[in-house]
Legacy VTK file of the C-alpha trace (Angstrom):
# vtk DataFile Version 3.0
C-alpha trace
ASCII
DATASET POLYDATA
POINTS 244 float
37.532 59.550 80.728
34.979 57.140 82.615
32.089 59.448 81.396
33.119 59.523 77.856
33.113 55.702 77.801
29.736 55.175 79.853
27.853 57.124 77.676
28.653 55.272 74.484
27.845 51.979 76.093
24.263 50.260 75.673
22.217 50.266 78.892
23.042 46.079 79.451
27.040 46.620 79.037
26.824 49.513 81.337
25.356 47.172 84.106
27.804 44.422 82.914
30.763 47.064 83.692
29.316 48.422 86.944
29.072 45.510 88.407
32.941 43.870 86.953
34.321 47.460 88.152
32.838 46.647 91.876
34.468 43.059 91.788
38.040 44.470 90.697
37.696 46.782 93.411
37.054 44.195 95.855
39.628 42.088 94.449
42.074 45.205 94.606
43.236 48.595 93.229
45.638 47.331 90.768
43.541 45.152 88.823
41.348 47.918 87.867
43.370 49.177 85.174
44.247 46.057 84.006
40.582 44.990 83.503
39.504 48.745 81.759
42.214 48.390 79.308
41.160 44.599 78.766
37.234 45.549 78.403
38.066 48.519 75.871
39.967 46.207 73.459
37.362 44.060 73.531
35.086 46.656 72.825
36.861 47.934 69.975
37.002 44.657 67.918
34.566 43.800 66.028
32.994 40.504 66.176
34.188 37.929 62.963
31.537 37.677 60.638
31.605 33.402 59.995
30.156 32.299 56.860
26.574 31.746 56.510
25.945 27.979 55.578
22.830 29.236 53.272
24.708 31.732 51.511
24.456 31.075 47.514
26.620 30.253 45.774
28.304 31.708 42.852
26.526 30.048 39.517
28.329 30.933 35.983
25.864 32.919 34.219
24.547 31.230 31.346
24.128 33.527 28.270
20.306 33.864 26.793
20.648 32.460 23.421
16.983 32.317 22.988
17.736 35.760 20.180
20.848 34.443 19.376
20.747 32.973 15.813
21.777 29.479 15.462
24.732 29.084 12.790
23.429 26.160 10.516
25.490 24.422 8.290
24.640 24.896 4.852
22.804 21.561 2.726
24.433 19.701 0.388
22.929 19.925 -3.456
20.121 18.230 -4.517
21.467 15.013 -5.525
19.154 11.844 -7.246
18.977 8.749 -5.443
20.423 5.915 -7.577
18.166 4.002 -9.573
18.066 0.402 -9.172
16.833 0.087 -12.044
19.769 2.276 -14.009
22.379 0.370 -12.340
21.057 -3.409 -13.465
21.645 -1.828 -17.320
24.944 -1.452 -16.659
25.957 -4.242 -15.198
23.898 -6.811 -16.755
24.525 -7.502 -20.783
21.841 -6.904 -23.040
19.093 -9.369 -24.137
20.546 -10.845 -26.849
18.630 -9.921 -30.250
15.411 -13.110 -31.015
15.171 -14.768 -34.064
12.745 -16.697 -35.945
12.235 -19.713 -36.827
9.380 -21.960 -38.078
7.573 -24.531 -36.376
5.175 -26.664 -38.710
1.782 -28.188 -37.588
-0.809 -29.240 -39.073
-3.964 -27.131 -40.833
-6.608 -29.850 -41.437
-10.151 -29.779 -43.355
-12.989 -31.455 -43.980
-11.142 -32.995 -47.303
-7.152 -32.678 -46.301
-4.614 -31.978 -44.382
-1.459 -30.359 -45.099
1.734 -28.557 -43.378
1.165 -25.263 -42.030
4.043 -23.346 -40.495
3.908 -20.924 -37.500
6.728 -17.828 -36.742
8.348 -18.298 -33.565
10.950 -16.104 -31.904
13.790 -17.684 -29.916
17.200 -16.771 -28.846
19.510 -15.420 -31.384
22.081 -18.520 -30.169
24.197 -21.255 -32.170
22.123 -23.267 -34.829
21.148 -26.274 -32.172
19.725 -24.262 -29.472
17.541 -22.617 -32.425
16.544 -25.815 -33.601
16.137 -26.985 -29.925
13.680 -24.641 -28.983
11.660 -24.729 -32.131
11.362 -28.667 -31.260
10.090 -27.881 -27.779
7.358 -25.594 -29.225
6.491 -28.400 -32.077
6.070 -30.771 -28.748
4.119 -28.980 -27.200
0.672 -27.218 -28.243
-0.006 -25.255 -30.910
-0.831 -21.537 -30.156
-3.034 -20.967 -33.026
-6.542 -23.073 -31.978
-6.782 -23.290 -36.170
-3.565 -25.254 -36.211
-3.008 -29.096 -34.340
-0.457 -31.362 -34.222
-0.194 -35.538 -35.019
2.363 -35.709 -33.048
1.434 -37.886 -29.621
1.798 -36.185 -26.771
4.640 -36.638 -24.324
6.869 -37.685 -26.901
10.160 -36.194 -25.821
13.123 -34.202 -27.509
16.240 -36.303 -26.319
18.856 -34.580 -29.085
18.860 -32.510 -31.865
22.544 -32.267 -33.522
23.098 -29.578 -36.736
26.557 -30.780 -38.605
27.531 -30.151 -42.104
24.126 -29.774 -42.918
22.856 -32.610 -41.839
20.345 -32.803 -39.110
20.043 -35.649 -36.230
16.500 -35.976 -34.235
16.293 -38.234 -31.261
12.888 -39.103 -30.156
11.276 -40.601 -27.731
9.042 -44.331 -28.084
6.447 -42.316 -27.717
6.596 -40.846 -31.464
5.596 -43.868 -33.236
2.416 -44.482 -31.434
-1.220 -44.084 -32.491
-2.535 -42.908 -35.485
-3.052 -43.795 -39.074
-1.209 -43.828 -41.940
-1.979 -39.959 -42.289
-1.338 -39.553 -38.923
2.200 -41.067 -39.533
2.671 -38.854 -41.961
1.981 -35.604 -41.215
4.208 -36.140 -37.883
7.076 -37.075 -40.166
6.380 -34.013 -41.984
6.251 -32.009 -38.859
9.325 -33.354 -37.707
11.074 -33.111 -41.416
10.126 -29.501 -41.407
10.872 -27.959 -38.432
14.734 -29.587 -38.220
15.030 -27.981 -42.312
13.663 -24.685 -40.817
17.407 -22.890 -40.961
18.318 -24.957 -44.096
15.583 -26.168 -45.925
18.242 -28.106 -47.942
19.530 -29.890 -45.122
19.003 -33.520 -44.343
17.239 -35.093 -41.580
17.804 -38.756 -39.626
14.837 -39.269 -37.379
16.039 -42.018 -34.526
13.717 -43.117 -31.829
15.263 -44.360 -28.508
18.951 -43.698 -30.094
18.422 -45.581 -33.402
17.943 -44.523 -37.024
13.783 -45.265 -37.493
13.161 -47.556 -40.722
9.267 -47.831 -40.662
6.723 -45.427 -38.943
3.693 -47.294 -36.935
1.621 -50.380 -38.082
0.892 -48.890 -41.203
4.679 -49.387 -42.364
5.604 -45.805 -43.398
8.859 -46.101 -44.647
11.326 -43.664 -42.920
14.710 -44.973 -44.135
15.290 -47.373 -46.409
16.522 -51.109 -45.252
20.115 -50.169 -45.410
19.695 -47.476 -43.689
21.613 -45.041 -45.874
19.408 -42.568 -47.262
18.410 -39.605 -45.400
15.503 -37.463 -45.477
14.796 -34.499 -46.864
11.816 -31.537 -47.790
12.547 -32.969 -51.412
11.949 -36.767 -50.809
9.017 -35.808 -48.167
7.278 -33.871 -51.440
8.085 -36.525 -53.536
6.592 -39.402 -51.369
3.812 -38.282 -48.991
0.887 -36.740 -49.343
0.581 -33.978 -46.004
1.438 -30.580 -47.734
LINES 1 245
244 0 1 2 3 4 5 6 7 8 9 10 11 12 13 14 15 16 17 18 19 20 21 22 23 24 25 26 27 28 29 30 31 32 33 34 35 36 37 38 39 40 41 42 43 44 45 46 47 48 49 50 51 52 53 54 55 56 57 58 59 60 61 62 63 64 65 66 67 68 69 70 71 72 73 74 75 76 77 78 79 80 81 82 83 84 85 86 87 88 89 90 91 92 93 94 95 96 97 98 99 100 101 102 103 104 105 106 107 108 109 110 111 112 113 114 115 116 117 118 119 120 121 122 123 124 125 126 127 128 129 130 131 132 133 134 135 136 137 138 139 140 141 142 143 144 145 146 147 148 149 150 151 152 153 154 155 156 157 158 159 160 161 162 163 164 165 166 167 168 169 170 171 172 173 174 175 176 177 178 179 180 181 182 183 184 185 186 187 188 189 190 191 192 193 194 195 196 197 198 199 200 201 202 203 204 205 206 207 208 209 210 211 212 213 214 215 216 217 218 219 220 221 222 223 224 225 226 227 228 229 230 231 232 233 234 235 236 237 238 239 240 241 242 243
């Protein structure tokens, strides 16, 4: 049994043994056995494998998409950005339809001078806005470079009032300065004129500064009579002056 063991032994645990076997003999008899069986068990184990501190570990495989198609999510139709410009039609009225209405100035010669009338369009509104924006045009500058006006500039529009056809014009001072008697009345005509433009039978009052004008300029063109009481018209303007 001693040989069997010996020879499967490596040549360093055979010295090892030789030399524990001499020791328990010197020690005594009885602990031979003891230390055999003691050295065989030992032999016969084998040694506990500890865990490596470098071993890898596990990492979840991650799948190779790279020929793995992509679901995509399919587009939504073609549809047209809103248009500014659509959505201001609808919620913004319509331009209200323009109307015209005739502003008078004056188309002189050599040898006269006479009324000469000139299409404007305006806002189709109520019958004093018309006539309020044809008097801003007849205040300002003629358009036409054949056409002027005898009307001073910076004379100013302070009312126009349209009632049972009868028309009120409030002027500024600045109406009845300069000018000549033809001067005085061609303005009058301008000013008759242009407030009969929606009625031409209507009648006009022509004040200056709030009150009813009797006499035009230092050439006494009479505007109303002394009591005040007659009005003007495209009739009595024909009738009495000489500007058409």
């Amino acid at each position: 049994m001693s040989s069997s063991s010996n020879q499967s032994l490596s040549p360093n645990n055979q010295g090892s043994l030789n030399k524990f076997i001499k020791l328990l003999i010197a020690l005594g008899g009885g602990a031979v056995i003891v230390a055999v069986l003691v050295f065989a068990l030992n032999r016969d184990q084998k040694p506990q494998q500890l865990p490596s501190s470098t071993q890898t570990s596990t990492v979840p495989t991650i799948p190779d998409t790279s020929t793995t198609p992509i679901p995509t999510t399919p587009e939504p139709p073609n549809t047209p950005i809103p248009s500014r410009r659509n959505s201001t039609k609808t919620s913004i009225p319509a331009t209200p339809e323009q109307t015209q209405v005739a502003v008078y100035y004056i188309a002189s010669s050599a040898t006269s001078a006479r009324l000469k009338d000139q299409k404007i369009s305006v806002k189709n509104d109520e019958p004093n806005k018309i006539l309020q924006s044809a008097f801003e045009h007849l205040l300002d500058r003629p358009s036409q470079e054949s056409l002027k006006s005898t009307i001073p500039q910076g004379t100013k529009l302070y009312s126009i009032n349209s009632q049972d056809n009868e028309v009120y014009v409030n002027l500024s001072q600045e109406f009845v300065t300069g000018g000549g008697s033809e001067s005085m009345t061609c303005r009058l005509g301008q000013v008759i004129y242009t407030a009969t433009s929606l009625s031409n039978e209507a009648n006009v009052w022509i004040k200056v500064e709030g009150k009813l004008l009797p006499i035009l300029g230092g050439e006494g063109v009479i505007v109303h009579d002394e009591d005040l009481s007659s009005p003007l018209s495209r009739q009595a303007f024909r009738e009495n002056y000489s500007c058409l």
